[in-house]
C-alpha positions in Angstrom: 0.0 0.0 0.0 1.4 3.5 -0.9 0.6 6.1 2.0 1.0 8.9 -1.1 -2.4 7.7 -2.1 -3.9 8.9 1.0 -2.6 12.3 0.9 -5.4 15.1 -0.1 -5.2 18.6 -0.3 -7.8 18.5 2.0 -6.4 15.7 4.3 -2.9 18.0 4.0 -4.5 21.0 4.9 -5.7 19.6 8.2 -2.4 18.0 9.0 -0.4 21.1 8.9 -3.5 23.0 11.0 -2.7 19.6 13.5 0.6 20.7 13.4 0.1 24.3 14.8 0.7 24.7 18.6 -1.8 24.5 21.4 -1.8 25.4 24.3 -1.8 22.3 27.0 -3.9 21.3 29.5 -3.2 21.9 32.6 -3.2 18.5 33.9 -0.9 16.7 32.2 -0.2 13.0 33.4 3.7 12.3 34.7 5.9 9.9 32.4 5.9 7.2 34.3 1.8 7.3 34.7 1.8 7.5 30.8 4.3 5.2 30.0 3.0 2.1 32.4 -0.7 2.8 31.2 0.3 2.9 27.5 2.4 -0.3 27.8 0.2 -1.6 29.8 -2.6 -0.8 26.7 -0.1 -2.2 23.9 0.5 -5.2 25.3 -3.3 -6.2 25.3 -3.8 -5.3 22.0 -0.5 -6.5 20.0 -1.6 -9.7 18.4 2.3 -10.4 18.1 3.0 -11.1 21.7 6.1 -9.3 21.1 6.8 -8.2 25.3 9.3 -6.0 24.9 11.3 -4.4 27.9 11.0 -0.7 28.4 14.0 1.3 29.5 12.9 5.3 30.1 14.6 8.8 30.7 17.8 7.4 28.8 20.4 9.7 28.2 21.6 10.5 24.8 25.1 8.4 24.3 24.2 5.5 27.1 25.9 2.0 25.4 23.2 -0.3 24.1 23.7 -4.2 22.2 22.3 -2.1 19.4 25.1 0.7 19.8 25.6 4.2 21.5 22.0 5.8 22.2 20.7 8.8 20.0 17.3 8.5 20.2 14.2 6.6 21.3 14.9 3.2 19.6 13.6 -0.4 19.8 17.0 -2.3 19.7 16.2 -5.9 18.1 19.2 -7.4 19.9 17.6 -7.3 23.4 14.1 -6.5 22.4 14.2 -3.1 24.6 12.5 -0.3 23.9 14.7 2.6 25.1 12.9 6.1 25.5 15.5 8.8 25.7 15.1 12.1 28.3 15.1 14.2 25.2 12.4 12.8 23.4 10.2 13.0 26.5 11.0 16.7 26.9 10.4 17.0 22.9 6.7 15.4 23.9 6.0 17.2 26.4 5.9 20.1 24.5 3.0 18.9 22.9 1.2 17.1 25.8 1.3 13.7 27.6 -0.5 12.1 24.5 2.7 12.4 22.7 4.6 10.4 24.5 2.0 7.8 24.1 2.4 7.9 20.6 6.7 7.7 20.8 6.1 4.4 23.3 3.8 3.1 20.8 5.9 4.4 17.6 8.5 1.5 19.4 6.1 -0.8 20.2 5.5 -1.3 16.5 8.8 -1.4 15.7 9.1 -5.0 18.0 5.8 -5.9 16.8 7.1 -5.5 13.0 10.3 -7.8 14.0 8.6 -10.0 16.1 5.9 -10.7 13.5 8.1 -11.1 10.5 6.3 -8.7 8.6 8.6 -5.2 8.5 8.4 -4.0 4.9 11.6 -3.9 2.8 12.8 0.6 3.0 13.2 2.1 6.5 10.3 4.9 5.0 7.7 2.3 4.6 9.3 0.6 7.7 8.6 3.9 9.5 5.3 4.7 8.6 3.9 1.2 8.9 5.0 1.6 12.5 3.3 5.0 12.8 0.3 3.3 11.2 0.9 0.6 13.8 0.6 2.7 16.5 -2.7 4.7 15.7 -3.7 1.7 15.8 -3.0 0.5 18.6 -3.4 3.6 20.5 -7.0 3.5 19.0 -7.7 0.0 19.9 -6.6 0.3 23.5 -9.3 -1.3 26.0 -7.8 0.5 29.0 -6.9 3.9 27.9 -8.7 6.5 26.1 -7.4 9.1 23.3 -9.9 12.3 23.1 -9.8 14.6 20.1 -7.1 17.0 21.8 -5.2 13.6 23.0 -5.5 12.6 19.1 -3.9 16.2 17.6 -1.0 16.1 20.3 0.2 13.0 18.6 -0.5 13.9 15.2 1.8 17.0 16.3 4.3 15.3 17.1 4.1 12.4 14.3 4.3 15.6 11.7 7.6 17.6 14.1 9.4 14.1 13.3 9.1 13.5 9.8 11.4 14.7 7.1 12.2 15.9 3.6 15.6 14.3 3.1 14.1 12.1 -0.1 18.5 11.5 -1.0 18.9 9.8 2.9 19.0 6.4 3.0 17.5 6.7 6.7 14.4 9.3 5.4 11.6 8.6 7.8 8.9 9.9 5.4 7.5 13.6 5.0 6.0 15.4 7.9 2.4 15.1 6.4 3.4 11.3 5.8 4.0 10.6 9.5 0.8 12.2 10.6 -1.4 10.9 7.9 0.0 7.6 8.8 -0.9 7.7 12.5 -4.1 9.0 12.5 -4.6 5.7 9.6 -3.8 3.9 12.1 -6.2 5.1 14.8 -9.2 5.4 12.0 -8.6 1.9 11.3 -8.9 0.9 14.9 -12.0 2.0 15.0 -13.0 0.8 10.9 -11.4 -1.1 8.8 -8.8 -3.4 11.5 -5.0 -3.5 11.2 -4.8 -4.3 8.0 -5.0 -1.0 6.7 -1.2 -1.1 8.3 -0.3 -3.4 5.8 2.6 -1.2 3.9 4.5 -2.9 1.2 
């Protein structure tokens, strides 16, 4: 399936508006509280069984199997999720919802390995497991995503995509990321998980 095919002005247009700023709520739940609850969520919906381990707050540079730490990762060598200080700060700027979403981003990743069924380029790879985690954020029996919850992540999803088409390691386009994501969650709620299906 090619994500392009999903891409509207109209669908565009509401991205980018997605991608503005708003202002947060006041109550924002802690990391930890997000982090158990969303794990918590994932592993009752993923299918795969794939139980990874969760590592949080990491610091940028800590020694993995998978090598030095740059970023929030799913390292395949350990199956550990590590979730970096830095990214929660970067999530935080957009609410608690978004870190839901980085968890989940992982998540899919060790699903995707697990499950034998990780497309061939990282771009597809990528926004399968954006796609992945809509869903499973949407099909959560134990947590609940409300519209603002929903537009935190798709926030975020568009802040971390890219333009760098010549990079081996290109993620997909901004409006690529979030169209993926929110896929994902309208196919929790539609169509199922097959509408992850990326080839």
């Amino acid at each position: 399936m090619n994500l392009g095919k999903f891409l509207t002005r109209a669908s565009i247009a509401l991205i980018t508006a997605l991608a503005t700023n708003i202002p947060l709520q006041a109550s924002q739940l802690g990391p930890e509280v997000v982090l158990k609850a969303t794990y918590v969520g994932l592993r009752q919906v993923d299918a795969t069984r794939s139980n990874p381990k969760v590592r949080w707050n990491v610091p940028n540079g800590v020694s993995s199997p998978c090598g030095r730490i740059s970023g929030s990762l799913y390292c395949t060598r350990n199956n550990t999720i590590y979730i970096t200080s830095q990214h929660i700060q970067m999530a935080y700027k957009y609410g608690d919802a978004a870190l839901a979403y980085i968890l989940s981003h992982e998540y899919a990743h060790a699903a995707q390995t697990i499950g034998g069924f990780r497309p061939r380029n990282i771009t597809q790879i990528e926004l399968q497991a954006d796609c992945l985690a809509g869903f499973y954020m949407g099909a959560m029996p134990t947590v609940t995503f409300d519209r603002q919850d929903i537009q935190q992540i798709a926030q975020i999803a568009y802040q971390v995509g890219d333009y760098e088409f010549n990079n081996r390691q290109h993620h997909g386009t901004p409006e690529q990321r979030a169209q993926a994501v929110l896929l994902g969650f309208q196919a929790s709620q539609q169509n199922g998980i097959r509408a992850c299906q990326f080839r």
